[in-house]
C-alpha positions in Angstrom: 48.8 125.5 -86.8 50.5 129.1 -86.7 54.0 129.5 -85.3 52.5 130.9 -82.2 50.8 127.8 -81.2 53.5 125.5 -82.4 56.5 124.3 -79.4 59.8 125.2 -80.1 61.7 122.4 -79.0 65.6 123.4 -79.5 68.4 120.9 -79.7 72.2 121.1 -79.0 74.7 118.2 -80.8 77.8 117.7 -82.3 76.3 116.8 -86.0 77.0 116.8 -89.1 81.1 116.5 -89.3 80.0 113.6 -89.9 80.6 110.9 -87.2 78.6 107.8 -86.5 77.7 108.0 -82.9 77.0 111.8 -83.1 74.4 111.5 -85.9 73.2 108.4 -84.5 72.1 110.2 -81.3 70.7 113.0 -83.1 68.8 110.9 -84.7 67.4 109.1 -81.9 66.1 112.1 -80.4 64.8 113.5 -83.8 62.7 110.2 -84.1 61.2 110.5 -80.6 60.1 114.1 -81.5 58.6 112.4 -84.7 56.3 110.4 -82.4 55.5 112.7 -79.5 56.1 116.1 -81.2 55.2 115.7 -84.6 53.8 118.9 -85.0 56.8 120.7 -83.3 59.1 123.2 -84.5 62.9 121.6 -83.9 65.7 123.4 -84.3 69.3 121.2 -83.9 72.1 123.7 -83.4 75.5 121.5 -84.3 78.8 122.8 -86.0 78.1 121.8 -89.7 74.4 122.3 -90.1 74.3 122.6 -93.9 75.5 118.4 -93.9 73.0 117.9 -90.7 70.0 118.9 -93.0 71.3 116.8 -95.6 72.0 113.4 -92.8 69.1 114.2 -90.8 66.8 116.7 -92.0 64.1 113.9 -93.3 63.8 112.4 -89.6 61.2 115.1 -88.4 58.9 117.1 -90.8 60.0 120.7 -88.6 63.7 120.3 -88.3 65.7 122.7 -89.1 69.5 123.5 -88.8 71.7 126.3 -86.9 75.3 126.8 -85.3 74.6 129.9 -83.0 75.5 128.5 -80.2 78.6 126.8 -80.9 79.5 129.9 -83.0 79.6 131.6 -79.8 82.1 128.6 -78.0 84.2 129.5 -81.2 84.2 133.1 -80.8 85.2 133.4 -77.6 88.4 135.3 -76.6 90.4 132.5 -75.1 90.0 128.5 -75.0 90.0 129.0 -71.3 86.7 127.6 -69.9 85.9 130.2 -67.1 86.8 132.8 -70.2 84.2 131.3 -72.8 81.6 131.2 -70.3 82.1 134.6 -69.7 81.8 135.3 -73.1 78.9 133.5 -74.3 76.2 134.2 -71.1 77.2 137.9 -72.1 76.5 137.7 -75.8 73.6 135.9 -74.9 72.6 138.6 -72.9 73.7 141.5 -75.2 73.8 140.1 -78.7 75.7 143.1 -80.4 78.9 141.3 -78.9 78.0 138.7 -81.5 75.6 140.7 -83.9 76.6 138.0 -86.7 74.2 135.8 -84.8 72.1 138.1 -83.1 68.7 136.3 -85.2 70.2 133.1 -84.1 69.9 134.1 -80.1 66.7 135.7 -80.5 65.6 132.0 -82.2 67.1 130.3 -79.2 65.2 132.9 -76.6 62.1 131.8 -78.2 62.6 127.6 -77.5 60.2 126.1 -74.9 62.8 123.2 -74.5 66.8 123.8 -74.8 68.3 120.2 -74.9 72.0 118.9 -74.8 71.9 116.0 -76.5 74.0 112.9 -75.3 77.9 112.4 -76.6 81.0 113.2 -75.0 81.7 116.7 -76.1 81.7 119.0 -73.0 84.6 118.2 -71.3 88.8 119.1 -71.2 89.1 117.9 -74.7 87.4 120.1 -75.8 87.3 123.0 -73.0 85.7 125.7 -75.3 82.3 123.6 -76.0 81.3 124.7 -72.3 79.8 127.6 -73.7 77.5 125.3 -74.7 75.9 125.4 -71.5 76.9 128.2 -70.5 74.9 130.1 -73.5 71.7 127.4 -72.6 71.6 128.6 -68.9 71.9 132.6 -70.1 68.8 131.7 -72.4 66.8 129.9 -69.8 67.2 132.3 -67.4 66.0 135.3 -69.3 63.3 133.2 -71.2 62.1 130.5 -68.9 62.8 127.6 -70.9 63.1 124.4 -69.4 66.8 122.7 -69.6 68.2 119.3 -70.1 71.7 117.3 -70.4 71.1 113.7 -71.5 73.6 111.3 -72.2 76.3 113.4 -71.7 80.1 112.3 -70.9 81.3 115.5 -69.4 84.8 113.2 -68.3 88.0 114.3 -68.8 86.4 117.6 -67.2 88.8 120.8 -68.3 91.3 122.1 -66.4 90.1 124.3 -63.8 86.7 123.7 -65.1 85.1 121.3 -62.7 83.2 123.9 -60.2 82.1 125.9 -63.7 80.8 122.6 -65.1 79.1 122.0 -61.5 77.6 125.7 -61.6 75.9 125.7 -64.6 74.4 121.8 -64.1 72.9 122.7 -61.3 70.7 125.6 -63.3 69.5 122.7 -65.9 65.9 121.2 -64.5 66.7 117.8 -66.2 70.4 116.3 -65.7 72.0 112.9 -67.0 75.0 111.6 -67.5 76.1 108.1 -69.6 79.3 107.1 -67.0 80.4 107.0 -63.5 83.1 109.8 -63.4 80.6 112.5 -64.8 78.3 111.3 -62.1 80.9 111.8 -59.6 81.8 115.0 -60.7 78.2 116.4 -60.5 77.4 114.4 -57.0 76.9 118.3 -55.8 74.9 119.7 -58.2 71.8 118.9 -57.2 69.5 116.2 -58.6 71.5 113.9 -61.3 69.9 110.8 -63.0 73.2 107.8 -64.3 71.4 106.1 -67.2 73.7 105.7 -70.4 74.1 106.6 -73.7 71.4 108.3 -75.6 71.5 106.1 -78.5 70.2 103.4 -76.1 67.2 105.2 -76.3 66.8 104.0 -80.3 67.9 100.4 -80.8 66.3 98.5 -83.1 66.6 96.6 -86.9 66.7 99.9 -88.5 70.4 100.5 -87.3 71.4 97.0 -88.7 72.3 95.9 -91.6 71.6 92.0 -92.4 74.2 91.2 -96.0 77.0 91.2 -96.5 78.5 90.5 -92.6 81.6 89.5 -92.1 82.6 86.9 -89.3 85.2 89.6 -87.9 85.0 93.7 -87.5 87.6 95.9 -86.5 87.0 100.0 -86.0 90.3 101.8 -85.7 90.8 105.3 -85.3 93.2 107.7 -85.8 92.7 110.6 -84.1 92.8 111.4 -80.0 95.5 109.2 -79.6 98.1 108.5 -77.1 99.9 105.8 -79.4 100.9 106.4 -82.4 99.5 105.2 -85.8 102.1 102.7 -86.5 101.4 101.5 -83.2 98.2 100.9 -83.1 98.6 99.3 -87.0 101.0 96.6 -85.2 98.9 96.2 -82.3 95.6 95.2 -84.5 97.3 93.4 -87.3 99.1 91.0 -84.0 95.8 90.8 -82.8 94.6 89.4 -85.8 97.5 87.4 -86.5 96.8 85.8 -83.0 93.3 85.2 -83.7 93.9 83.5 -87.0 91.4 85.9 -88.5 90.7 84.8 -92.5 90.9 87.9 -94.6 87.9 86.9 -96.2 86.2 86.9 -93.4 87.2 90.2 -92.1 85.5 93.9 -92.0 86.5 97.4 -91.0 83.9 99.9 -90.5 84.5 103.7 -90.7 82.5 105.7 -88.5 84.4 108.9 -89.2 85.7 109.3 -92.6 88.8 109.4 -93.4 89.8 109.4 -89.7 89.2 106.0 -89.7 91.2 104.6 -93.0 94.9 105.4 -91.9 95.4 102.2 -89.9 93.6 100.3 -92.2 95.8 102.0 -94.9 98.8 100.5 -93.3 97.1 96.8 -92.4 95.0 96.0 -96.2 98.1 94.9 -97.6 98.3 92.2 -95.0 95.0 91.1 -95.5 94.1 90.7 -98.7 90.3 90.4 -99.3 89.4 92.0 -96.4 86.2 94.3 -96.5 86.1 98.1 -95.8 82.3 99.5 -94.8 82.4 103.2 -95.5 80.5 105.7 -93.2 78.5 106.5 -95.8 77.2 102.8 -96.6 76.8 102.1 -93.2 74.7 105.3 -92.6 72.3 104.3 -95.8 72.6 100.2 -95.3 73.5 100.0 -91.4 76.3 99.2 -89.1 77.3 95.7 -89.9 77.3 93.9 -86.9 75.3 90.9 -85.4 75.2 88.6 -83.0 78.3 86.3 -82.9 80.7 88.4 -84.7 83.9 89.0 -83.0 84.7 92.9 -83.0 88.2 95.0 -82.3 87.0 98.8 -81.9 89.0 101.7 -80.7 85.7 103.7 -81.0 83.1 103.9 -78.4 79.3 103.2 -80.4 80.3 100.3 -82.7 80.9 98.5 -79.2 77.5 99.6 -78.1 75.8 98.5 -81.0 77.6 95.7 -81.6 77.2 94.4 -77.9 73.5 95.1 -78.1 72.8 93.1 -80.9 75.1 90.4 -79.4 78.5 90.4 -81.2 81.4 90.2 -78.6 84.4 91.9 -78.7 87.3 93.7 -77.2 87.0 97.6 -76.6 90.8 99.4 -77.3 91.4 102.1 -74.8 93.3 104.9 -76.9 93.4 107.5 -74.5 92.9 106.5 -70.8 91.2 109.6 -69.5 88.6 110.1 -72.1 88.3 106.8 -74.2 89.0 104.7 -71.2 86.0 106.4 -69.3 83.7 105.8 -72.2 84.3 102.2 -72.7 84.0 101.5 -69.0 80.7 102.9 -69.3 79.7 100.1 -71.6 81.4 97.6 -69.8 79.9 98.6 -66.4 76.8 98.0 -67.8 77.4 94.5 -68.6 78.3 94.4 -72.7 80.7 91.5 -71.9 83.5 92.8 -74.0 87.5 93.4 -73.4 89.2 96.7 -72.4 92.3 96.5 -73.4 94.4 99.6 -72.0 97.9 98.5 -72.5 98.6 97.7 -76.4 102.2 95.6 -75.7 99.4 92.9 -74.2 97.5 90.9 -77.1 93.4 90.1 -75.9 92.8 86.5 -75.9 89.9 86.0 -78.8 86.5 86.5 -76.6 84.0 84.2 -77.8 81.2 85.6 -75.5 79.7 88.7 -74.9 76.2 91.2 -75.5 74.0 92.3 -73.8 70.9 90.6 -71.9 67.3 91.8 -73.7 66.4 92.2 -69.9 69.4 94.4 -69.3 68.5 96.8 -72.9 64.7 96.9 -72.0 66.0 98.5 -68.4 68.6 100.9 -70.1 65.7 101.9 -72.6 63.2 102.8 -69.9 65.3 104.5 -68.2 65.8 106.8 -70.7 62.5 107.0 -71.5 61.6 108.0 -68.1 64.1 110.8 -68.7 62.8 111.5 -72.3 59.3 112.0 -70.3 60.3 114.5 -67.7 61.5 117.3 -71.3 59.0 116.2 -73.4 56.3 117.5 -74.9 56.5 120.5 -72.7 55.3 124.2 -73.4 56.1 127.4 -71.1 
């Protein structure tokens, strides 16, 4: 098949850093291409391409890796939302503002599909990453390629941000968002579907691991906080204490690394024979979580994988805008586990919680139907 006769299906993530939920979710989408699109070319523009290709370059046989887009978000004069949107429909528009990636708008002019994958990325933490959309709507509009946001947690949204944000949804053709507040703040941009995270979309065995389990699993992170590290050290190792956790019989996972080794840093001493699972295990082996494990996780996907295989747990709020919202998202849903927001209070052990099968059959059509309305599609 020539290149002429081949879709261009064109991708935007957060990959490659690397982080657990981010690759996860480009993975699921990848796969789905796999099976519908097999003959496709992909293109997933992300931040750190060159580790993408290596994490995720096996998952479709026409993927391929490129940071135009979010070298455009970088580029931009100022951090200030209204200013990078400026900046990147205008390069878009008239690439010798950006001639360093002039081949890589041309590439994204050529896409039948320009997707935002699902992660919680566009928003006030990080105000520049509007360009994201920005850049997809100057694209569309000049090419005629068809748009879509899935998954997306666009919650805290930036400062003086949330008409902008509004604006530029309501030029995408396929819009959804993973939690309430995004929902609410797009209730005016025309039609917007509430389904959940992407990586909903993908559940299965294949992002388990079934040795080497431990009885107990705790994900602490050390970076977006509003406590400090010490802090949070105290808060989990009380927990524990409380819980009368054997050290023998305890995990932590990393899902970003190093990121997610300073608390344990501070806490191994106290727990001797206690297991660490490194990202880069638990990309090749799994995440090690099943059903009737108790789990303590700051971070966001470990809960939602853990819940859907039917571990219970309880979900630590680190920052009540963003970290908050995303948990809520999860629990709104029905995952059964704890949000803790206030770390002076220790959880009471839960000893239920996962989701239903009837409830993840539901969440996966769902996003199937919305899988359906992008894909396969040509202009």
């Amino acid at each position: 098949m020539s290149e002429s006769d081949r879709a261009l299906y064109y991708l935007i993530g957060t990959t490659g850093f690397p982080n657990y939920g981010d690759e996860m979710i480009a993975a699921t989408w990848l796969r789905h291409l796999r099976q519908v699109a097999p003959d496709a070319d992909v293109w997933l523009d992300c931040p750190s391409p060159g580790p993408a290709q290596v994490l995720l370059g096996h998952l479709h046989p026409r993927a391929r890796f490129t940071d135009t887009l979010w070298r455009l978000c970088w580029e931009a004069p100022g951090e200030e939302p209204w200013q990078v949107n400026e900046f990147a429909q205008r390069a878009v528009n008239d690439p010798g503002m950006a001639p360093r990636w002039a081949a890589g708008i041309q590439l994204a002019h050529r896409a039948d599909v320009l997707h935002i994958i699902g992660g919680g990325y566009v928003n006030g933490v990080w105000p520049r990453h509007v360009g994201l959309l920005a850049g997809m709507v100057s694209v569309a509009r000049r090419s005629g390629a068809r748009t879509a946001m899935t998954g997306v947690g666009l919650w805290p949204a930036p400062e003086h941000g949330e008409t902008l944000i509004r604006e530029l949804a309501n030029r995408f053709d396929v819009v959804d968002v993973r939690d309430a507040p995004s929902a609410r703040l797009l209730e005016k941009a025309g039609a917007v579907s509430h389904t959940c995270d992407d990586l909903f979309f993908d559940l299965g065995p294949h992002l388990y691991r079934a040795d080497e389990l431990r009885e107990f699993m705790v994900c602490v992170q050390s970076d977006l906080l509003r406590v400090s590290v010490p802090a949070l050290a105290a808060f989990v190792t009380d927990t524990l204490r409380a819980w009368d956790v054997p050290p023998d019989r305890l995990g932590f996972v990393e899902c970003i690394p190093r990121v997610d080794r300073d608390v344990f840093a501070l806490v191994e001493s106290e727990f001797p024979g206690v297991r660490m699972y490194p990202l880069a295990e638990v990309l090749d082996h799994g995440m090690p979580a099943a059903a009737g494990q108790t789990w303590l996780s700051t971070r966001f996907h470990p809960h939602l994988v853990g819940a859907a295989v039917g571990a219970n747990g309880v979900a630590v709020s680190v920052n009540p805008d963003y970290y908050a919202t995303k948990h809520r998202s999860l629990t709104d849903l029905g995952s059964g586990w704890t949000l803790v927001e206030n770390l002076e209070e220790i959880p009471t052990r839960p000893v239920h919680g996962g989701y239903s099968p009837e409830s993840l059959a539901e969440y996966r059509a769902a996003k199937r139907r919305v899988a359906d309305r992008i894909y396969p599609y040509r202009r």
